[in-house]
N, C-alpha and C positions, 0 to 999 in steps of 0.2 A: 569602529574598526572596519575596514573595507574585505574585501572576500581577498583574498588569495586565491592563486592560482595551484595546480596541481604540483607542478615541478617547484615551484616555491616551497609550500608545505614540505615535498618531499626533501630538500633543499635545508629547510629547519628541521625537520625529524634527523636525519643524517648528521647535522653538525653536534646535536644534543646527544645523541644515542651512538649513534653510529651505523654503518650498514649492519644488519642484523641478519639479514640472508644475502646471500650472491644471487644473482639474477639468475643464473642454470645449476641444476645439480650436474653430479660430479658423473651418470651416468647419460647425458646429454651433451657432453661434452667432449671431443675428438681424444680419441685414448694415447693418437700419436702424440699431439698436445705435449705431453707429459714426456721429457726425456727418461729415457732407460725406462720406462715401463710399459713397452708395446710388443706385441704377440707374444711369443710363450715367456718374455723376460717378464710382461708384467703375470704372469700364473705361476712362474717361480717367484718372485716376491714375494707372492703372497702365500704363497705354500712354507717359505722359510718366516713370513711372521705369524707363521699358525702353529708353528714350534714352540711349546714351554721351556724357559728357560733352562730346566734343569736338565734339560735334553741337547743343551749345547753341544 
């Protein structure tokens, strides 16, 4: 069997498995990026998903 290459390998790993991580975490990543979640819209977000339900 001959050597493969990197991007090949990685090329076969990908089609079997799938991607398994994203290449950037989600904290590397432009926050504008993301619609409706930039400056204090995205710290309200997340202040209303830190609410217990019962607390609707």
């Amino acid at each position: 069997m001959s050597e493969e290459t990197d991007w090949e390998r990685r090329r076969r790993l990908a089609a079997v498995f799938g991607e398994v991580l994203p290449e950037t975490t989600g904290d590397e990543r432009d926050p504008e990026s993301r619609p409706g979640l930039t400056g204090e819209d995205a710290g309200e977000a997340w202040l209303k998903a830190q609410v217990p339900p019962h607390h609707g």
